[in-house]
GUBAKE-704425 format. One record per atom (N, C-alpha, C, O): x, y negated, z. Coordinates in steps of 0.1 Angstrom, whole numbers, padded with zeros to 4 digits, always signed. Layout:
BEGIN
XYZ/...
END
This chain:
BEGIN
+1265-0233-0034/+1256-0232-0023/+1264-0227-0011/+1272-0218-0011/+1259-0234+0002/+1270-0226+0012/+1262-0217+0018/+1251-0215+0021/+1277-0209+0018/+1266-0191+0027/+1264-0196+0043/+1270-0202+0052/+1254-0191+0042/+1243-0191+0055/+1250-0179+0064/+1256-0169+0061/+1248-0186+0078/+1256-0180+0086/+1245-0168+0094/+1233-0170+0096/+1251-0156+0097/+1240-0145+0103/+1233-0154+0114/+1235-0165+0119/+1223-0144+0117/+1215-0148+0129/+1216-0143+0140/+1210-0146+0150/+1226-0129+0138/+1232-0124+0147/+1242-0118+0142/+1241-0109+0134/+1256-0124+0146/+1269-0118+0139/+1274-0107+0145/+1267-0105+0155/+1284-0099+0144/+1292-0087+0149/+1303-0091+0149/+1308-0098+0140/+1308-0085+0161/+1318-0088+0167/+1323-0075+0174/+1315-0068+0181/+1338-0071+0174/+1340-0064+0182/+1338-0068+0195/+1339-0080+0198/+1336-0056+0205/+1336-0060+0222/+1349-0062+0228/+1351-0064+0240/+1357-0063+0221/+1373-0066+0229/+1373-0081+0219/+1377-0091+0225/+1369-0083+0207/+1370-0099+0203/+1362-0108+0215/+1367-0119+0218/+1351-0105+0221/+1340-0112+0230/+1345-0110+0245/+1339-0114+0255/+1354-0104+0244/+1357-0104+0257/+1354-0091+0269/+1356-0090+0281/+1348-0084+0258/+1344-0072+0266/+1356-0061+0264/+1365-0064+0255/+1357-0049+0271/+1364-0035+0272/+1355-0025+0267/+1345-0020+0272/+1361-0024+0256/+1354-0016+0246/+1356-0002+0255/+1350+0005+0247/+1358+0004+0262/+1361+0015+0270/+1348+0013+0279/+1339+0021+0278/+1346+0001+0287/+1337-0002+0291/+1322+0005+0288/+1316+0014+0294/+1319-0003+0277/+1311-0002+0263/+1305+0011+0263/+1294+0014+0268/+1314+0018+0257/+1315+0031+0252/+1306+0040+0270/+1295+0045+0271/+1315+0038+0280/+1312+0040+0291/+1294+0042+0296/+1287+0051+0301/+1294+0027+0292/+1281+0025+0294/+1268+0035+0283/+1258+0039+0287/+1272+0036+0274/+1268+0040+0264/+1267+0055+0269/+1256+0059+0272/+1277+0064+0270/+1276+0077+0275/+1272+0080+0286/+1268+0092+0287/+1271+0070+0297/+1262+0073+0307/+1246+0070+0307/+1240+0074+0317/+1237+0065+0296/+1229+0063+0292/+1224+0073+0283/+1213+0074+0278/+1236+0080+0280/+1229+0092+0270/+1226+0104+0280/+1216+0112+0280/+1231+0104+0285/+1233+0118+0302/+1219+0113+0311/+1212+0121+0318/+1216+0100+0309/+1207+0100+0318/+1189+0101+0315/+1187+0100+0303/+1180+0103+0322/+1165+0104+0319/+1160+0094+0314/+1148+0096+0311/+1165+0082+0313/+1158+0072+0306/+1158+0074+0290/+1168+0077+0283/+1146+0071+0287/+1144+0077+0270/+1145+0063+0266/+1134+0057+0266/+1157+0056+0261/+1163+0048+0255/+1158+0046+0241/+1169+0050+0236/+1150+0043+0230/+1151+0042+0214/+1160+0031+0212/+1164+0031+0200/+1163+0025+0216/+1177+0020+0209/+1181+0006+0217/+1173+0000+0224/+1198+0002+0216/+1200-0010+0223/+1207-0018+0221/+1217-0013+0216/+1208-0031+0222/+1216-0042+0211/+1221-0048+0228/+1215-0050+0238/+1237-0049+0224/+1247-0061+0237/+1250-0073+0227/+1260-0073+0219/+1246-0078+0227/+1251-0094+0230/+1258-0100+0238/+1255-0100+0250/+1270-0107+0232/+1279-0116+0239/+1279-0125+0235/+1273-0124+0224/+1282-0142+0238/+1285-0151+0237/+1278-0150+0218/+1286-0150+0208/+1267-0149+0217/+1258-0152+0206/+1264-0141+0192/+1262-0144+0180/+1272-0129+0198/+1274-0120+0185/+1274-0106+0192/+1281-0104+0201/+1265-0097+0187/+1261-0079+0184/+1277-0071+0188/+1285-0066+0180/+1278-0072+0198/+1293-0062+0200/+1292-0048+0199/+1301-0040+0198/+1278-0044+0200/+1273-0029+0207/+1257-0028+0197/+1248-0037+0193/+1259-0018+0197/+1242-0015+0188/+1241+0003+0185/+1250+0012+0183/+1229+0003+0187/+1228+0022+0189/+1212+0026+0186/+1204+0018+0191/+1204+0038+0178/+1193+0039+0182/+1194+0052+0180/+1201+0060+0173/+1180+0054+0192/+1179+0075+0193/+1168+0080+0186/+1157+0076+0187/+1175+0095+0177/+1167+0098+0165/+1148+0098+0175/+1146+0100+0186/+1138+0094+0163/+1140+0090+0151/+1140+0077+0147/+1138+0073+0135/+1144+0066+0160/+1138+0052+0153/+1156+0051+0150/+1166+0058+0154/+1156+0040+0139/+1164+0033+0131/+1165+0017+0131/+1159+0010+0139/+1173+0013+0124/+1173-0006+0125/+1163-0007+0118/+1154-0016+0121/+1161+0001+0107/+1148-0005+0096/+1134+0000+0097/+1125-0003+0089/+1133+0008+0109/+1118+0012+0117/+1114+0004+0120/+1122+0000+0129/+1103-0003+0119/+1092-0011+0126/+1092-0003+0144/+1094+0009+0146/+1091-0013+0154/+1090-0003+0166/+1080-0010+0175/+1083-0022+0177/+1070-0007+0180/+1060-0014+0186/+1062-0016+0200/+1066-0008+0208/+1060-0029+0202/+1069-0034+0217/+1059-0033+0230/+1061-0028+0241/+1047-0039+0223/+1031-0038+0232/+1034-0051+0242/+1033-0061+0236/+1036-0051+0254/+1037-0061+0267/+1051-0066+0268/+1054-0075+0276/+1062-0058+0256/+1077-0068+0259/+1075-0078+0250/+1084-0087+0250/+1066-0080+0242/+1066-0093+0236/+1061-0104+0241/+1059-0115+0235/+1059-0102+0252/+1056-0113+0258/+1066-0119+0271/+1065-0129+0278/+1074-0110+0270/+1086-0117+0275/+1096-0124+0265/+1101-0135+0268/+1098-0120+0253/+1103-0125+0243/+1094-0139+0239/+1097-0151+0235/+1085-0135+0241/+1076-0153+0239/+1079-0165+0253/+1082-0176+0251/+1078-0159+0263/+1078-0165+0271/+1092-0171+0273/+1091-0183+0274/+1105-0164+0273/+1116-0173+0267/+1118-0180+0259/+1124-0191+0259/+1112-0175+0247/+1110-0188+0239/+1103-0203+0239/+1107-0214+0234/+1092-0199+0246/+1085-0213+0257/+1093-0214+0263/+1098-0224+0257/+1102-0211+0273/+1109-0218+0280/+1121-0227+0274/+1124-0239+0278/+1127-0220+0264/+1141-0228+0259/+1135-0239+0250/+1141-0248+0246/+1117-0237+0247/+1119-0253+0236/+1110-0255+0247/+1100-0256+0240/+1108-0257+0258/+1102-0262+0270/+1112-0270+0276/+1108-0281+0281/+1127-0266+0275/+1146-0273+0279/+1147-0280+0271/+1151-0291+0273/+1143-0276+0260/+1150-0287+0243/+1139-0298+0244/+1142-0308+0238/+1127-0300+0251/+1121-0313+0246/+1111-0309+0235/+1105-0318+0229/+1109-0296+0233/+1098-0293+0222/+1088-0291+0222/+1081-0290+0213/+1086-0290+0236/+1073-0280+0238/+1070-0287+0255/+1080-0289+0262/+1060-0288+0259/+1055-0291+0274/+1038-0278+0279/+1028-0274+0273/+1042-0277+0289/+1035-0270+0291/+1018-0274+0294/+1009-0267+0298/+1018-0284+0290/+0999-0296+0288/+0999-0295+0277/+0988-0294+0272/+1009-0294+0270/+1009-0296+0248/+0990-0283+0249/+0987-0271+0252/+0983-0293+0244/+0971-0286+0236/+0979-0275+0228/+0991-0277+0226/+0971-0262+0223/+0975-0254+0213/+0972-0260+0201/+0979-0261+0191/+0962-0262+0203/+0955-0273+0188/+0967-0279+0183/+0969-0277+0171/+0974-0286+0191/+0981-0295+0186/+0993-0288+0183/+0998-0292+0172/+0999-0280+0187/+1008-0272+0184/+1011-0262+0173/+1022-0260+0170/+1004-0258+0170/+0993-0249+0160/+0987-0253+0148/+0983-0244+0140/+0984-0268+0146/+0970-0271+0138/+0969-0264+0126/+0958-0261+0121/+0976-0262+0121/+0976-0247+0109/+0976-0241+0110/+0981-0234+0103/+0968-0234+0123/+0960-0221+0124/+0953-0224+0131/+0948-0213+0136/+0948-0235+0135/+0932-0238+0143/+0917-0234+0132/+0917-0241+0122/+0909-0227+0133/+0898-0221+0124/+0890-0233+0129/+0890-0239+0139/+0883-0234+0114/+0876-0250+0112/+0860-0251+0128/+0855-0262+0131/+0857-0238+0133/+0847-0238+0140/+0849-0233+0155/+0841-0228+0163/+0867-0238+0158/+0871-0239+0171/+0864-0242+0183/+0870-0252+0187/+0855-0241+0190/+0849-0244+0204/+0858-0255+0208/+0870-0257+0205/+0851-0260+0215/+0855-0275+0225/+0862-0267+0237/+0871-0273+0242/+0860-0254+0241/+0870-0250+0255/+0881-0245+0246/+0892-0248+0249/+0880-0238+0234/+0892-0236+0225/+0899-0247+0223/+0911-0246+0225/+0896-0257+0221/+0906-0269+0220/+0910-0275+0233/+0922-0279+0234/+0904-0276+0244/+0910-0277+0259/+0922-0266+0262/+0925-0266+0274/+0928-0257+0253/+0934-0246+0261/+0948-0256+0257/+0948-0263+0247/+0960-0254+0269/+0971-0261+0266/+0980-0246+0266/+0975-0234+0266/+0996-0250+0266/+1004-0244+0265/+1004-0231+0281/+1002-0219+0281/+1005-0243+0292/+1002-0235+0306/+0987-0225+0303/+0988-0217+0311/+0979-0224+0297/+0969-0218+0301/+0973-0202+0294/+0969-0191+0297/+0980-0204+0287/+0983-0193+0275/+0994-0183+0283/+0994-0171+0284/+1004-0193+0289/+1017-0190+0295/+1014-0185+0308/+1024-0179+0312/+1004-0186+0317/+0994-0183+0326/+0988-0171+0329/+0987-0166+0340/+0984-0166+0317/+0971-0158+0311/+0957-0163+0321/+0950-0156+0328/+0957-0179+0316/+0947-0184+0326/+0936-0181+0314/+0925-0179+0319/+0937-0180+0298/+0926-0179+0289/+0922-0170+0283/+0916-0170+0272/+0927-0156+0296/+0915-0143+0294/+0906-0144+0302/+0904-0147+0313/+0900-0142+0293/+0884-0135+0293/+0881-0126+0311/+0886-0115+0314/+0874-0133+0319/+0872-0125+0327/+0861-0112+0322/+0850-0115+0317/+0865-0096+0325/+0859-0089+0324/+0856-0078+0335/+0865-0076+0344/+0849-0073+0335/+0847-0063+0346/+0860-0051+0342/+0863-0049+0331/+0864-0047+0350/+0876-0034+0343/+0871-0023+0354/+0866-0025+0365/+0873-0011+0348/+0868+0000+0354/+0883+0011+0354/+0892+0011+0346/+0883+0018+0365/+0891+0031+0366/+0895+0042+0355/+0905+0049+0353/+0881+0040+0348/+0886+0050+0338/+0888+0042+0325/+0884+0032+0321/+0898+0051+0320/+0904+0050+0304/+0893+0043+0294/+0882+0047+0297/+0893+0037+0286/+0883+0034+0276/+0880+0048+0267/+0887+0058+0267/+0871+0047+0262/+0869+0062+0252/+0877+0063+0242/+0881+0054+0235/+0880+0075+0243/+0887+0081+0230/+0904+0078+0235/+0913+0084+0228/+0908+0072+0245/+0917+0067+0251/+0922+0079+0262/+0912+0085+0267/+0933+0083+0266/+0942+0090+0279/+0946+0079+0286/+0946+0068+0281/+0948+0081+0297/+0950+0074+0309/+0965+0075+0306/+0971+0085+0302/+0970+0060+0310/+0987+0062+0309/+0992+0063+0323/+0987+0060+0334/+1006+0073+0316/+1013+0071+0331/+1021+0063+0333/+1028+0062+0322/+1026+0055+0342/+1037+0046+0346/+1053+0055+0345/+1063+0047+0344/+1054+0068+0346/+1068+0076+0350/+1069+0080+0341/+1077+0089+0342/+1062+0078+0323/+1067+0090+0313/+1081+0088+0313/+1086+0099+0311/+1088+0080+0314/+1104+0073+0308/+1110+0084+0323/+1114+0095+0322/+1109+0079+0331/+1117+0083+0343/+1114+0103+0342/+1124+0110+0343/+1104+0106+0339/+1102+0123+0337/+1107+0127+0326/+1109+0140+0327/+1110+0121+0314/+1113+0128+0303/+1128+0132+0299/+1136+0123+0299/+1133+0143+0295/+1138+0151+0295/+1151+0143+0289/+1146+0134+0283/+1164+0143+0287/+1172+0135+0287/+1176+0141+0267/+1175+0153+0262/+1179+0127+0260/+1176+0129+0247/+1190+0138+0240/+1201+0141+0246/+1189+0140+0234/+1201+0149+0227/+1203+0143+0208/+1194+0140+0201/+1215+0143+0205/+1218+0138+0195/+1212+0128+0190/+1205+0129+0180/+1214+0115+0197/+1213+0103+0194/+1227+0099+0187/+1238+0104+0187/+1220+0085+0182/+1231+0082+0170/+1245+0069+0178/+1252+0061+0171/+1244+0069+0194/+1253+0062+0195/+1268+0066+0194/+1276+0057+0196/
END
């Protein structure tokens, strides 16, 4: 059987073309500074030159992304949107049909790719100033105020 190739390989940063001096550079100026970093992967030319996380997350921690996964989706619509795989009219239905629930609505099946990619197929709701219950009001600056991390594992 032939071995399966990674899905992201390692490479040193002087094999990819980078200055590991560089690297390292970058890396120590990001520990000095107030941004509360949990961890960071460089990629070159499709292989892991660089990888680091600050105690307590790990590689094998689950880590909750919230609103960056929808940048990670949204690239991915885009590159099979390039490849010919995906168009942005494609019904979901049709894209999907193994996970369409047997009692789909007729505007559920009108929703295409654009409506999703849009956020044309939320729900208009009234929103209010205050926090939902049981909920704190977030701040936008916790990262930028918080105190610069100490003994991280880069």
């Amino acid at each position: 059987m032939p071995r399966r190739r990674a899905l992201l390989p390692r490479a040193t940063p002087t094999a990819a073309g980078l200055s590991a001096r560089a690297v390292t550079a970058l890396l120590d100026r990001l520990e000095a500074s107030p941004v509360e970093l949990h961890s960071i992967m460089l990629v070159r030319h499709g292989h892991v030159v660089a990888e680091g996380w600050s105690a307590p997350y790990s590689a094998g921690r689950p880590h909750l992304l919230y609103s960056l996964t929808k940048s990670f989706t949204s690239v991915a619509v885009g590159l099979a949107i390039a490849d010919g795989l995906l168009a942005l009219d494609d019904r979901v239905v049709d894209v999907l049909p193994d996970h369409v629930p047997a009692d789909v609505s007729e505007q559920g099946r009108r929703l295409t790719v654009h409506h999703l990619s849009g956020g044309r197929a939320r729900r208009s709701v009234a929103r209010s100033s205050r926090p939902a219950p049981g909920r704190g009001a977030r701040s936008s600056s916790t990262c930028a105020s918080s105190p610069p991390r100490t003994g991280s594992g880069w």
